[in-house]
N, C-alpha and C positions, 0 to 999 in steps of 0.2 A: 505611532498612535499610542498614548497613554491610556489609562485605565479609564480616568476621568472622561475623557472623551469620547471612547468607545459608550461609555453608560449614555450619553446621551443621545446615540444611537439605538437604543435600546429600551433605555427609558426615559423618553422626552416630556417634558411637562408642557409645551409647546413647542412649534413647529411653526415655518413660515415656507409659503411654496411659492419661488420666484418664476412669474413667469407663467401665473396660472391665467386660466382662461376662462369664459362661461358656454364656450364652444361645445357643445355635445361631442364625446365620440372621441374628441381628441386628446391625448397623451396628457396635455395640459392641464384640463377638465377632468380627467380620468383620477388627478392624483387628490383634487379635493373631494371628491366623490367617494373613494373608495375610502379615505382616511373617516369620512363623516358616516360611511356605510357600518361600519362595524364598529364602530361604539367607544371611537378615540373620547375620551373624557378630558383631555385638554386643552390649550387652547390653537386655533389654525388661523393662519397668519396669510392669505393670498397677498401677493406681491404684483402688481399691475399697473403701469402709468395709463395705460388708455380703458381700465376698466374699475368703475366707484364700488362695486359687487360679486362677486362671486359664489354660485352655489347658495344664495343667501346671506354669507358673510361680507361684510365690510373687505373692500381692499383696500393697499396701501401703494400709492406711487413710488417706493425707493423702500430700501430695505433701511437705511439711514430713517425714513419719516415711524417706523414703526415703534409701537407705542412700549414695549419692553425689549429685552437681545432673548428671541426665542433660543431655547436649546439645539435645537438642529436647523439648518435651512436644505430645502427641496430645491435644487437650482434646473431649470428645462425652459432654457434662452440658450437662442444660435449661438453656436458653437467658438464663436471670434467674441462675442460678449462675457463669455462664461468667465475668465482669470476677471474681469473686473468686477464683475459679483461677488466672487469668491476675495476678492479686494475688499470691496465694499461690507462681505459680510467678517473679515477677521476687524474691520473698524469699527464695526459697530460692537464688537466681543461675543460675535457666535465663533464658537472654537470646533464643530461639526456640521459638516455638509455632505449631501449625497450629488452628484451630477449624475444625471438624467439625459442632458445631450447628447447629442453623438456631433460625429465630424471630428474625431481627434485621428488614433494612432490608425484609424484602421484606412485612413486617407492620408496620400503623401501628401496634400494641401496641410491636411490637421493637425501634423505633426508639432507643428510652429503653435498652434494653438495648446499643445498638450504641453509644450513645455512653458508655455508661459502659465499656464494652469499649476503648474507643479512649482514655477516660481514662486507665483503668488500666496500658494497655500502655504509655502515653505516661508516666505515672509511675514507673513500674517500673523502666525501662526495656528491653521487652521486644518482640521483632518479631514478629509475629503475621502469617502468612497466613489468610484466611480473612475474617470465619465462611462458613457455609453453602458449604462449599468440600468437594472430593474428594481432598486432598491433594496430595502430591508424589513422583513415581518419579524414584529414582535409578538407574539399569540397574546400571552400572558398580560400585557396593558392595550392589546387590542388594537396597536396601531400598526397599521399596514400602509408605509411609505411606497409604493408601488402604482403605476398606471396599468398594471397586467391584467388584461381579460379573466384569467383565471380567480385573481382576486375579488374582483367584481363580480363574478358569477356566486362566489360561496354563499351559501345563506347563514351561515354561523362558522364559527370557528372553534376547536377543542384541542387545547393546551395537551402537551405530552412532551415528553424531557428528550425528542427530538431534533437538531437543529444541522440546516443545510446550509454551506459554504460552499458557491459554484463562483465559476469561470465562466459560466456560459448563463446570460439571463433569461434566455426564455427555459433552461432546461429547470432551470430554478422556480419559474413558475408554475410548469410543468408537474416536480415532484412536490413541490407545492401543495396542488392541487389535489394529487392522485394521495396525499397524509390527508389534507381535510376531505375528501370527497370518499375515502372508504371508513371515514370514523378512525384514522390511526390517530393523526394529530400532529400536534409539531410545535415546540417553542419558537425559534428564529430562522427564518428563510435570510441569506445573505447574500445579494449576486455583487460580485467585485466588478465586474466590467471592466475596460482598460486598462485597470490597475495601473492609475494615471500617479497617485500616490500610493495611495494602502493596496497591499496586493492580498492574496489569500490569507498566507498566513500568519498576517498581521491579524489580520481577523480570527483565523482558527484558532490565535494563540491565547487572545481574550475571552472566543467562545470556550473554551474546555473549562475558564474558570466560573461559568456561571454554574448557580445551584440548581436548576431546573434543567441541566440537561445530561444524560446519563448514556449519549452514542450521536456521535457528526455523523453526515455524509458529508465527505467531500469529491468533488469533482472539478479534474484538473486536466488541462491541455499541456500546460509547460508549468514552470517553477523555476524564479529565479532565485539563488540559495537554499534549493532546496535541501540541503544538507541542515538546515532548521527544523524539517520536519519534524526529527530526533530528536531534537532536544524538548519540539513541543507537545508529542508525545506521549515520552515519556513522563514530563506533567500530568497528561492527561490521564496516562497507567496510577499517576502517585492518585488523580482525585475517582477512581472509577469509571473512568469515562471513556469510551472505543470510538475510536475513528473509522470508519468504514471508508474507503476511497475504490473512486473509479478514473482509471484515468484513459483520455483518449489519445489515440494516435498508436501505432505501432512502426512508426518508423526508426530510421536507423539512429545513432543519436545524433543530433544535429546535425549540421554539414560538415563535422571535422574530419577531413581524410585520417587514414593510419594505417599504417603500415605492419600491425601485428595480427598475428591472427585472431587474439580476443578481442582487439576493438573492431572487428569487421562481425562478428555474432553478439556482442555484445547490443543487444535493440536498448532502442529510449524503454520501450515497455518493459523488456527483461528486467534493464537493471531498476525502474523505479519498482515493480513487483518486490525485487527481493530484497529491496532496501526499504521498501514500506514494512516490507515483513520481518526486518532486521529491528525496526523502530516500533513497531507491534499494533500495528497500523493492518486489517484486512483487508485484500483488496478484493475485487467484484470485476467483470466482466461486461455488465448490462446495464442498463437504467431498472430494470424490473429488479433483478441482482441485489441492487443497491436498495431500492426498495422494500424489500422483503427480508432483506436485512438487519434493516433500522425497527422493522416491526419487532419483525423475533426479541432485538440486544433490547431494545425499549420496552417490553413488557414482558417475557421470561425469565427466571433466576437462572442461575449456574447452575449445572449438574450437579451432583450431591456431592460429597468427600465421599468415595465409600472406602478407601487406604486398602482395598483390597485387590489383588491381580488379578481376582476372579472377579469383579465387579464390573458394572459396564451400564450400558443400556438394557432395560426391561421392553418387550413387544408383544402383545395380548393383540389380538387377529380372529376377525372371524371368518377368515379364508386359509386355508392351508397357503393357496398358491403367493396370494398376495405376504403371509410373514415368509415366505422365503425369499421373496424379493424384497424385504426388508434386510432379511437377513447378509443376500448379495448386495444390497447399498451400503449397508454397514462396513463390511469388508470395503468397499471401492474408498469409503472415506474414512476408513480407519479409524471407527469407532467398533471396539470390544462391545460383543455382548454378554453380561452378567450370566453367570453361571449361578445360578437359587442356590441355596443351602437347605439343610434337612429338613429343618421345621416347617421353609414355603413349600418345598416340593410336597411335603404332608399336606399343607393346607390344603393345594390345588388339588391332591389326589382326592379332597374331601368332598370341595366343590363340584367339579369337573367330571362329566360322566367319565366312565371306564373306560373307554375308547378315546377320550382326549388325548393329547397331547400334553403333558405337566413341563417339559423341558422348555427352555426361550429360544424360539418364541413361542408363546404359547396359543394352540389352535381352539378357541372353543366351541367350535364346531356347531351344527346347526341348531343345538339344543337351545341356542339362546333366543330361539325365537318361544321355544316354552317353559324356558325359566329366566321369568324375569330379572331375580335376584344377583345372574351369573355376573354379569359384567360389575358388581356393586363386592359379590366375594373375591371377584379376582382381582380387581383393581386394589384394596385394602391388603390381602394378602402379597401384592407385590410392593405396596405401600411399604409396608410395614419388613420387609428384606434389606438387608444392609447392604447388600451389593448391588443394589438395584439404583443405580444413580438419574435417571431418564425414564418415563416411560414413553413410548408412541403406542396407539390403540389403532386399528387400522379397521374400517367399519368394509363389508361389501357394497354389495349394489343398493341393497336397503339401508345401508346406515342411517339414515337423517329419523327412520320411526324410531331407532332407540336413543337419539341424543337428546331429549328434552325428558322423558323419564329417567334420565341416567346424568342428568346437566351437576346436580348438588355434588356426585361421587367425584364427577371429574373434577370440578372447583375445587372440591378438599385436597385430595392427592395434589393437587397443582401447588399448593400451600408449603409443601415440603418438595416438590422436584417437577423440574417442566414434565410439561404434557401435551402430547402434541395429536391430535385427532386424524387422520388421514382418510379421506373420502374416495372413492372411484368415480369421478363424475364430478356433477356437479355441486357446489358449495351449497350447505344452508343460507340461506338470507341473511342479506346485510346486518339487522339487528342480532341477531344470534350468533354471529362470527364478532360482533361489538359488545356483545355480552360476556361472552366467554374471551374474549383478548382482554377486559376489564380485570377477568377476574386469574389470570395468566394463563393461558391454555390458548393453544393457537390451533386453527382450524387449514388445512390445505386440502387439496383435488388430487393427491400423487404420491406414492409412497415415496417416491424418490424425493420429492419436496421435502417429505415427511423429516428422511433423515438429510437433507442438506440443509434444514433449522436446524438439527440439532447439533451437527457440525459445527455450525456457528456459534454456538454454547459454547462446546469441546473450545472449540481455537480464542473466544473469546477469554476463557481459565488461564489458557497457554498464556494467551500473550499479556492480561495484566499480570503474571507471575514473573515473567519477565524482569532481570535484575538488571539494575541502576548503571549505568556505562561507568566502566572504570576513569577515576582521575589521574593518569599518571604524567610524570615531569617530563615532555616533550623533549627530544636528542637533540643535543646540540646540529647548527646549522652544517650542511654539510655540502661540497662541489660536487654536480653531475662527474660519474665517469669520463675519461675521455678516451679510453682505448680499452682493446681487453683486458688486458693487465689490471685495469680497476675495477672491471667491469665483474670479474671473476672475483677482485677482494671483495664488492657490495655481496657476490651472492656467499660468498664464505662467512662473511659477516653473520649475515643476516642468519645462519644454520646451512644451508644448501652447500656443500662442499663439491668443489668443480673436481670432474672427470681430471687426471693428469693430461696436461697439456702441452704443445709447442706449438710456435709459430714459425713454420718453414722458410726461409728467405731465398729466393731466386740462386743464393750462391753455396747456401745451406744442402747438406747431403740429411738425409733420415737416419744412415748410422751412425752420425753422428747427435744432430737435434735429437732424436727420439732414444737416445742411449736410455736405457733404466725404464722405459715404458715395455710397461709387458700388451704384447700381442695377443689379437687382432687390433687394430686401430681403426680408429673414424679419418676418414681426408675430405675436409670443406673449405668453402669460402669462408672467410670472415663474415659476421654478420654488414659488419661496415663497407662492404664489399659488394654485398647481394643481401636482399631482404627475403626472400623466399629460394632460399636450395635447389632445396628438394624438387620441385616444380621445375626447372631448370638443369637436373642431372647434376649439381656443384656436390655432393655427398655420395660417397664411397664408402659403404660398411665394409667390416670385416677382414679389412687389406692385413697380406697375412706374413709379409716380405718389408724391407728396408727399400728393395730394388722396384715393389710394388707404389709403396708410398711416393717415391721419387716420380715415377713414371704418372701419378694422378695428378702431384703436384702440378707436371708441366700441360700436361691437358686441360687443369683448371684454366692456369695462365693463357694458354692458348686462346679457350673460347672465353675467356671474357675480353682479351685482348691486352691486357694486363704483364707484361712480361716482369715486371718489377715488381708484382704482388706476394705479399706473403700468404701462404696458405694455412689453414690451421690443425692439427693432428690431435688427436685425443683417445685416450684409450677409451672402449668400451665399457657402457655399465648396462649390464643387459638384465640382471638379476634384481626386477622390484616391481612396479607401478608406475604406466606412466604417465605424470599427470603437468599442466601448466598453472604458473603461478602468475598473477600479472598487478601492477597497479598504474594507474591510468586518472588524469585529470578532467574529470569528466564532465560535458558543459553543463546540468543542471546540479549535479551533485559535489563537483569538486572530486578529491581525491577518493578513488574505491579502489578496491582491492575483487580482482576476479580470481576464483579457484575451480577449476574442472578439469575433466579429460584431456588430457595431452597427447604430444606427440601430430607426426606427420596430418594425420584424420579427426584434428581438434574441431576442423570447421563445418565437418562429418558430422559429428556425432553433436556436437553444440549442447555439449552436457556442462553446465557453467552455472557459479553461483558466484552474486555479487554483492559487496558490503560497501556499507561509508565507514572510509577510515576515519578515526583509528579503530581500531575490533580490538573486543575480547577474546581471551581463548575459547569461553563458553561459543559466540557465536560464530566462531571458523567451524568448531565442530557440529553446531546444527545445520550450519550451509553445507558442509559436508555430507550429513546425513539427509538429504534433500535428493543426492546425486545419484545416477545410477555407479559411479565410481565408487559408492558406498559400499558396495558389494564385494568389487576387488580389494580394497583397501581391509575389508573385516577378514578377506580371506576364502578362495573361491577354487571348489574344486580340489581341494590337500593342497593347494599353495598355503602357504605362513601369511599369519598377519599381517599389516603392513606396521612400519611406524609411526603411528597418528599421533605420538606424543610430542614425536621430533618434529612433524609436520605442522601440527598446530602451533609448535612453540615459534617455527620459523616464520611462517604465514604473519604472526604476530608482530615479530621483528621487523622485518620485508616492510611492515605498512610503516611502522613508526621509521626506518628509515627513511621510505619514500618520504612521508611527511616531512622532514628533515631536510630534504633535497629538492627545494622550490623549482629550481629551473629543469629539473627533470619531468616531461610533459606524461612519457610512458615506459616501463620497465618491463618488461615479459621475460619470463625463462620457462622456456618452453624445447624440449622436455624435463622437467624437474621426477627426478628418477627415487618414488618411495624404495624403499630398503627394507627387509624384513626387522621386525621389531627389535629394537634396540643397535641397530648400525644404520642408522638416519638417513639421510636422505643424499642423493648428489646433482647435483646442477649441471645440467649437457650443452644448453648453448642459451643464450640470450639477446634479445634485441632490447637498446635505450633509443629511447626519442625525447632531445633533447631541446628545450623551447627557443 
């Protein structure tokens, strides 16, 4: 979908709706009705052989008889007629269409219907949202291509730099509704539906560049390439603009069997999580989530710059108990609170009876029920502190008597840093929550709400700071391993130097194979041999003999049945961290790279971070710091550091190899053994899964 095409989805000067009706009630009717309800100013175009009128308006028998080529056509005709609409309207040179039908993918009949749909548009040349889709709201020219009840019910509409990209059409109408119906607002509502042609983010990639919108929601079931998200982005990082995404389903990833242990923890939900968060994309968990989201990023500023380690969040309270459970939410989302400096701590000691509280948070105790002024000194005094990046104000049970004598202080402060109101109870009234979101200051029912808006600031800084993905010259093309002998050079390659090794041959002695290996040794199957060991008894720590080794050797052989088998020895690395390294072709994303906890208890502990290759070194090390692994790796207990230089340089490599190595499907080395700082890392065993 080009630029030009998209606009006409968005801003049509006319429209033609194939297939409308004068039927009350019905989908057909619904779309001339709603377009005429809200104040479309150009011109509408019904399409009908068996109807002279519609809604008022003249109809037109063929889309061929009509009197200009509208900019968009509305198509909602059975399902078997739609590709020759969509026929009829790239002839006539409408270049944008929405399908409205259904009867496509989501029936094994329809199928044949959808692709001949995707023929035609693709003939024509024609863009087509849709089918089985809800259309598209454009606030800002007032046209609401949609038959949705929700539409239909609004009595006005109110533009805000808003804009929803769903997969799902009714949820679309849904959030919709619940932007215009509490006063938030909203530029562009978009439901893709079948994503017969244009799928999401085709769309998301044209919404981030409009000027009216300053935070998507997107909501998504699946993604096909989704490895684009990335790149769109971070566009979106370059124009200001946050994506918030929810995505549904927590299932495993697709139906791809695997045989490692990161692609058996690895969920569809984990990795798109950490790959939206790699792209700087938030994600959300809820519809409300998501909701409450788009409010905050859409009318709040960023937390201040305060460049200081003692700055943070500021919290004025007129409950002791309530700022300390400010206090604890802070900590759980890991927002710092501001430590004052001399002069505010003066201030407050000025204002503030003697028994106050002057520290953050600060308690003002019940005097403000008889000094009016308190909450007007204090808020200015923390205004005016350079560590004070946030405030929240957290009101008791009475709060709402002192919000409208105290409305002007909050607006101003809000001017220079969010401000976030938090209530015990019930909300002030609609208008008064739309007054104060007008003027930036957001209103909530929970302290804990309180501070998981403000979180959403914090992470919204993060992530458009976020630097540009490196461009580097892609490694030449390169063959899957085919035995371990290769398998061992990819991991030496790549950093990870393999444990000293042999492979024991049925007629092979250990004093001799294993000459120059210093003892204890490891005795296993080949991964090519067995995929899972351990679970099996195939692994022998510690053997402490030549005559030991020999003797595992033939018990291996035994029980697999294997008499001709080679078995594999290796010395011990027992001195490090142990962690797994993996990368995997993965069905929505393509190539990722997984890094966590290792060893026997990976599937245990499911401590795992996941990226779209290729990665920087920057974000190996923030998926790192993500992990409870972060702990051993900095050093825990008088253990040493680990090597996170060597680790991250390798992890690096590891990806642009894989990249390099098309027919390798999945690469795991698992255990990959950190090293105290400065003697790197070594590689213990590995599994390839080759395509």
């Amino acid at each position: 979908m080009d630029r030009q095409a998209f606009e006409k989805f968005i801003e049509p000067r006319s429209v033609a709706i194939v297939g409308a009706s004068p039927q009350p009630g019905s989908p057909r009717n619904s779309l001339v009705r709603v377009l005429l309800k809200h104040g479309f100013d150009g011109t509408v175009y019904p399409v009908s052989p068996n109807h002279a009128e519609v809604e008022g308006l003249k109809a037109y028998p063929s889309v061929a008889e009509l009197p200009e080529v509208p900019d968009v056509a509305l198509v909602i005709t059975p399902a078997h007629t739609v590709p020759g609409v969509i026929a009829e309207c790239g002839e006539k040179g409408i270049r944008s269409a929405i399908v409205f039908s259904s009867g496509f993918e989501e029936t094994e009949a329809g199928k044949e219907h959808a692709q001949r749909l995707a023929e035609a548009a693709r003939e024509h040349g024609v863009a087509v949202i849709g089918a089985n889709c809800q259309g598209v709201w454009s606030v800002r020219r007032r046209v609401m291509m949609t038959f949705g009840s929700a539409a239909m019910s609004l009595p006005a509409l109110k533009h805000a730099p808003i804009a929803v990209v769903s997969q799902s059409g009714a949820l679309a109408g849904a959030i919709g509704n619940f932007l215009q119906s509490n006063g938030i607002g909203c530029s562009y509502i978009v439901s893709v539906g079948n994503e017969t042609c244009a799928d999401a983010l085709d769309v998301l990639e044209h919404i981030v560049e409009q000027e009216d919108v300053r935070v998507v929601a997107l909501y998504i079931e699946g993604l096909d390439e989704a490895s684009r998200i990335v790149r769109i982005a971070e566009r979106a990082r370059e124009r200001g603009v946050q994506i918030v995404a929810l995505k549904a389903g927590r299932s495993t990833i697709g139906q791809q069997a695997t045989a490692s242990h990161t692609g058996k923890i690895a969920s569809a939900h984990a990795v798109y999580a950490d790959v939206l968060e790699q792209a700087g994309v938030i994600t959300v968990d809820s519809l409300i989530d998501a909701m409450s989201a788009v409010e905050v990023l859409a009318y709040l500023p960023s937390p201040r710059v305060s460049g200081d380690r003692q700055g943070g969040l500021a919290v004025l309270s007129s409950s002791g108990g309530a700022g300390a459970l400010l206090a604890d939410h802070s900590s759980e989302y890991g927002i710092s609170m501001a430590e004052f400096g001399l002069q505010t701590a003066a201030e407050l000691e000025r204002v503030l009876p003697a028994f106050a509280r002057t520290a953050n948070p600060v308690d003002l105790t019940g005097q403000i029920q008889s000094v009016p002024t308190l909450f007007r000194d204090t808020c200015f005094a923390i205004e005016a502190e350079p560590r004070a990046e946030a405030l929240i104000v957290q009101f008791a049970s009475s709060g709402r008597r002192y919000l409208e004598p105290n409305a002007e202080v909050f607006k101003k402060v809000a001017q220079s840093m969010p401000v976030v109101l938090s209530f015990i109870g019930e909300l002030p009234d609609h208008e008064a929550r739309r007054s104060f979101r007008e003027a930036g200051v957001l209103l909530v029912a929970d302290p804990s709400h309180a501070m998981k808006a403000l979180s959403l600031l914090y992470k919204r800084t993060r992530m458009l700071s976020l630097p540009r993905s490196e461009i580097r010259t892609p490694l030449a093309s390169r063959a899957a391993p085919q035995d371990w002998t290769q398998t061992m050079r990819f991991c030496a390659e790549s950093g990870m130097t393999p444990a000293k090794w042999a492979v024991l041959g049925p007629e092979d002695r250990a004093s001799d194979a294993c000459a120059g290996m210093a003892y204890p040794l490891v005795v296993k199957v080949l991964p090519s041999e067995c995929e899972h060991k351990t679970e099996l008894g195939l692994v022998k720590l510690r053997v402490q003999t030549a005559e030991e080794v020999d003797a595992c050797a033939r018990e291996f052989r035994e029980r697999v049945g294997r008499p001709d088998m080679g078995v594999l020895v290796q010395e011990m690395i027992s001195d490090g961290v142990e962690i797994v390294v993996s990368c995997m072709r993965q069905t929505d994303f393509g190539p990722i790279i997984s890094i966590g906890s290792g060893g026997v208890a990976v599937e245990l502990y499911r401590d795992m971070s996941h990226l779209a290759l290729p990665v920087t070194a920057d974000q190996v090390r923030q998926a790192l710091r993500k992990l409870k692994l972060w702990t051993l790796l900095e050093g825990f207990r008088g253990k040493p550091a680990a090597d996170l230089d060597a680790l991250v340089a390798a992890a690096v490599r590891f990806g642009d190899m894989f990249l390099a190595s098309p027919a390798i499907q999945e690469f795991e080395i698992n255990p990959v053994i950190v090293k105290s700082r400065g003697r790197g890392l070594g590689a213990v065993d590995a599994l390839v899964t080759v395509q």
